[in-house]
C-alpha positions as CSV (number, residue, x, y, z in Angstrom):
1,X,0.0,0.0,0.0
2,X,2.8,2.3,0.9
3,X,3.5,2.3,-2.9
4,X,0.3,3.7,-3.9
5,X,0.9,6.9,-0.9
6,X,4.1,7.3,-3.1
7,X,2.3,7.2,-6.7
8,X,-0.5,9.7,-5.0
9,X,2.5,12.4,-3.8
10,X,3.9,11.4,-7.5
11,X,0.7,12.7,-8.6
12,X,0.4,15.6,-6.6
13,X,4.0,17.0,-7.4
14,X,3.0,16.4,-11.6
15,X,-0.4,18.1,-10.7
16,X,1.0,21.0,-9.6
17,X,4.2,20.9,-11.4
18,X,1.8,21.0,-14.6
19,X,-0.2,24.0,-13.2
20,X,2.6,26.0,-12.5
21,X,3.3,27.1,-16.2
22,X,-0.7,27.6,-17.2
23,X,-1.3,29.6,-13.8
24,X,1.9,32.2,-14.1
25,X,1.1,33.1,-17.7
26,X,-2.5,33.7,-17.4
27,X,-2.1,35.6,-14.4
28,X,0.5,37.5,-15.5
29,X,-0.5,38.0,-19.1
30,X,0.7,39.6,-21.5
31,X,3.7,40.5,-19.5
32,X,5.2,37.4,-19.1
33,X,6.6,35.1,-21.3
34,X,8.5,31.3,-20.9
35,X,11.9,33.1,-20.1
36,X,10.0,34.3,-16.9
37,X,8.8,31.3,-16.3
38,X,11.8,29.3,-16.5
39,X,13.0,32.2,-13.9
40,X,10.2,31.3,-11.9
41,X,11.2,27.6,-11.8
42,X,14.8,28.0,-11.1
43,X,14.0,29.9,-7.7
44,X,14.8,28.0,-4.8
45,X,11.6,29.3,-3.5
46,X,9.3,27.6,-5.9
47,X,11.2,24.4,-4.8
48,X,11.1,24.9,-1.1
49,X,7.0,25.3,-1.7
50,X,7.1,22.1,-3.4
51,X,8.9,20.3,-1.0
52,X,6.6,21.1,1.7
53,X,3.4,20.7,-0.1
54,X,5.2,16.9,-0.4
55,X,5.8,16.1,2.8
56,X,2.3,17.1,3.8
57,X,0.8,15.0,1.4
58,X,3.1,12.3,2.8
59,X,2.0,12.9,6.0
60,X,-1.6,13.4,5.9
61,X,-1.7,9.5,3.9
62,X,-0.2,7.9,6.9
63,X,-3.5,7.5,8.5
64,X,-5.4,6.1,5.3
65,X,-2.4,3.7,4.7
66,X,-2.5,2.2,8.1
67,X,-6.3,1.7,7.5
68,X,-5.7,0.1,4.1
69,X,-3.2,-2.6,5.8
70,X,-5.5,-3.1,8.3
71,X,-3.3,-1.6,11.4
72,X,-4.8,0.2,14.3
73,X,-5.5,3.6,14.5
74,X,-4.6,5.6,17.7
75,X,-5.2,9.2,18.7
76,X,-1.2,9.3,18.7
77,X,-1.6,8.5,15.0
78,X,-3.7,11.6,13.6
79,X,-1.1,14.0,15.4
80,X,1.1,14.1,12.0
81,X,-2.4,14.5,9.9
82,X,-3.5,16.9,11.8
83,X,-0.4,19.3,11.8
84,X,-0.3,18.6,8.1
85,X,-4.2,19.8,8.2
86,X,-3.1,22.9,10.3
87,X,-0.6,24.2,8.1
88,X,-2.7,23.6,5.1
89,X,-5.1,25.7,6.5
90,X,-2.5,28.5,7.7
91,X,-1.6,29.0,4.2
92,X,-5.4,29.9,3.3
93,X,-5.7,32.5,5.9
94,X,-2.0,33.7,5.0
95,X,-3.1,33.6,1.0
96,X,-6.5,35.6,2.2
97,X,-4.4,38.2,3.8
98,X,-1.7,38.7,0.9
99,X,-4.6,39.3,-1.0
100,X,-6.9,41.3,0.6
101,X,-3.8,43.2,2.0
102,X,-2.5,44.1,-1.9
103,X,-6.4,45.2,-2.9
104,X,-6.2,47.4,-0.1
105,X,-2.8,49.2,-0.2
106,X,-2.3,48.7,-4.0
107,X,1.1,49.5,-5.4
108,X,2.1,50.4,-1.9
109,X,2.1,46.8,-1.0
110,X,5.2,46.0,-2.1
111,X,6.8,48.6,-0.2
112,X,5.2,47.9,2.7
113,X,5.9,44.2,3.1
114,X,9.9,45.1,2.6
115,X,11.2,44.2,5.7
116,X,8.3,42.3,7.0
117,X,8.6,39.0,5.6
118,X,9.9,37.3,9.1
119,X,6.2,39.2,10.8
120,X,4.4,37.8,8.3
121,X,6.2,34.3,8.7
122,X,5.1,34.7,12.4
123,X,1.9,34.8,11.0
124,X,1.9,31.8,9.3
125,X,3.3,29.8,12.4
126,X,1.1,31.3,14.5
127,X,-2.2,30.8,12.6
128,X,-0.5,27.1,11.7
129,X,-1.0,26.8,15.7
130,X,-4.3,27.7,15.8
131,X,-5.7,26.0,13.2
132,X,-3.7,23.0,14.4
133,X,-5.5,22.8,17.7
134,X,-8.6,23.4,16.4
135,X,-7.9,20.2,14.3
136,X,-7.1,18.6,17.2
137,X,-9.6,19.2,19.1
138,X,-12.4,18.4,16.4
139,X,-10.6,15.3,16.3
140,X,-10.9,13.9,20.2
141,X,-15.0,14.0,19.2
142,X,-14.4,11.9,15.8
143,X,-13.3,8.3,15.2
144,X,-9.1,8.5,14.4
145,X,-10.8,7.0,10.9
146,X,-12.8,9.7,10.4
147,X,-10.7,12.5,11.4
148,X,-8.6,12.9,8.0
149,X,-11.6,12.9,6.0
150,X,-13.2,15.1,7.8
151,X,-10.1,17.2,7.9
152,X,-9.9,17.3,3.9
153,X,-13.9,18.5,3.8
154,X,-12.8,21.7,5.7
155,X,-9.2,21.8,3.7
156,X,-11.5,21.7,0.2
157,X,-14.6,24.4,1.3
158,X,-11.7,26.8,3.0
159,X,-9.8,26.7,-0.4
160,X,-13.2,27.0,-2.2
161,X,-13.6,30.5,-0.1
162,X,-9.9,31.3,-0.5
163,X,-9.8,31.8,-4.3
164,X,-13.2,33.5,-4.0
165,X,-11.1,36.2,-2.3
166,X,-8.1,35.6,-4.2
167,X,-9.3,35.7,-7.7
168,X,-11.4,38.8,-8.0
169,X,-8.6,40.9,-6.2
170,X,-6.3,39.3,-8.8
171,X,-8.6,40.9,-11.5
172,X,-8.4,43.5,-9.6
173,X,-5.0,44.3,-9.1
174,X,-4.2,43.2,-12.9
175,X,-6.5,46.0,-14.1
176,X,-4.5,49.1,-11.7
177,X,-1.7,47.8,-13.8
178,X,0.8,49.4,-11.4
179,X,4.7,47.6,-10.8
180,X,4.5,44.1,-9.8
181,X,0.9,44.3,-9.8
182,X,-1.0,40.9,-8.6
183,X,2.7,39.2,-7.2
184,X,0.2,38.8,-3.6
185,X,-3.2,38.1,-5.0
186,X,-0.7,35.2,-7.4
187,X,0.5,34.0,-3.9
188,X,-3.0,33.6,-2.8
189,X,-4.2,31.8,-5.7
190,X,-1.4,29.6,-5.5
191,X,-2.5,28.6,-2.0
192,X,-5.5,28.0,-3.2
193,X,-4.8,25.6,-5.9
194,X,-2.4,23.9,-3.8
195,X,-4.7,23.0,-1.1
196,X,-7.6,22.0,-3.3
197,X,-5.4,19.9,-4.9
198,X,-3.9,18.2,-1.5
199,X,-7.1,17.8,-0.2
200,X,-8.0,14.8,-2.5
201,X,-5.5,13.0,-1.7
202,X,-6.6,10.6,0.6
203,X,-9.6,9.8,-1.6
204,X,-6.9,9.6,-4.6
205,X,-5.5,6.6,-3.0
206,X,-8.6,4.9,-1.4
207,X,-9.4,4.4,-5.1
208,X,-6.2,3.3,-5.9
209,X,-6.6,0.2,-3.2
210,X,-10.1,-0.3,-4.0
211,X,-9.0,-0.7,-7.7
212,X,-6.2,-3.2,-5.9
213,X,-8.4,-5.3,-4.0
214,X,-10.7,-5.8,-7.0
215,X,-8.0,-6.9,-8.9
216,X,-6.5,-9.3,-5.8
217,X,-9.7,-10.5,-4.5
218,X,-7.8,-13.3,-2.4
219,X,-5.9,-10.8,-0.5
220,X,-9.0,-8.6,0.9
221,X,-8.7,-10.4,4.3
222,X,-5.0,-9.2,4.8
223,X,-5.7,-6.1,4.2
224,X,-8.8,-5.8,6.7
């Protein structure tokens, strides 16, 4: 099973690997080309976002994997998930803000966030905390089965209402056509994208083993 976890992060990093280019040019058009793009790419930023949208894809299948092979789940289990889950939902917020903090102070935004990026990476960690209790607690009410589903539904209806913020701004800001206009509304969409995207993940690979089992009928009962 822990194959199909890897072929659903695989997934996940071609989703949004595939995205990337179609996302940057439209929301940058016409002032962007593939030379920019390739810029884009080569930033170690782009790969540092990647390799924590990974891991937390990782992480929030260790519950469903565990349930496929038929091992217990524990409270001590969902902890991993449900940081995963908090973060995830810390980046929503944080994309909210970046947007809603550009449509507000315009081409002054920029200017502004110069020298802020470590109170703004508070920010993060500290809604990352919040939201990460709140997961928690939702999930000492909730069967350790239940709790990454349940975790996805909010993950997939906050993204839903993130890019309702984060797309109109984007219009927004694209149509002031000031310096840079749009770089924080982009950010939000990203989140966005991303976290719609990670929250199927866990139905991704129930899928994949209920396409196994059907195919290896005679090994159903070790797999519970």
């Amino acid at each position: 099973m822990k194959r199909w976890a890897v072929l659903v992060v695989l997934i996940y990093f071609l989703a949004l690997l595939a995205l990337t280019g179609p996302v940057f040019l439209v929301s940058f058009y016409p002032h962007v080309g593939a030379h920019d793009l390739a810029d884009l790419i080569s930033e170690w930023g782009y790969w540092a976002w990647m390799g924590v949208m990974l891991a937390g894809q990782a992480v929030l299948l260790l519950v469903p994997v565990n349930m496929a092979m038929g091992r217990p789940t524990t409270r001590r289990s969902v902890l991993w998930p449900v940081l995963a889950s908090g973060l995830m939902a810390g980046l929503l917020v944080t994309g909210a803000a970046l947007s809603i903090w550009e449509f507000v102070k315009k081409d002054k935004a920029l200017d502004l966030m110069e020298g802020s990026e470590g109170h703004w990476l508070l920010i993060v960690l500290v809604v990352w905390a919040a939201w990460g209790l709140v997961f928690y607690r939702t999930s000492r009410s909730a069967a350790a089965e239940d709790v990454v589903s349940q975790q996805c539904r909010y993950l997939l209806r906050g993204s839903i209402l993130e890019l309702l913020v984060a797309v109109p701004t984007h219009i927004v800001a694209r149509y002031r056509d000031y310096c840079c206009a749009g770089v924080y509304t982009f950010v939000g969409m990203s989140c966005g994208v991303s976290v719609m995207l990670f929250s199927f993940g866990p139905a991704v690979f129930f899928l994949f083993v209920q396409r196994w089992k059907q195919l290896h009928p005679h090994l159903r009962p070790l797999l519970g």
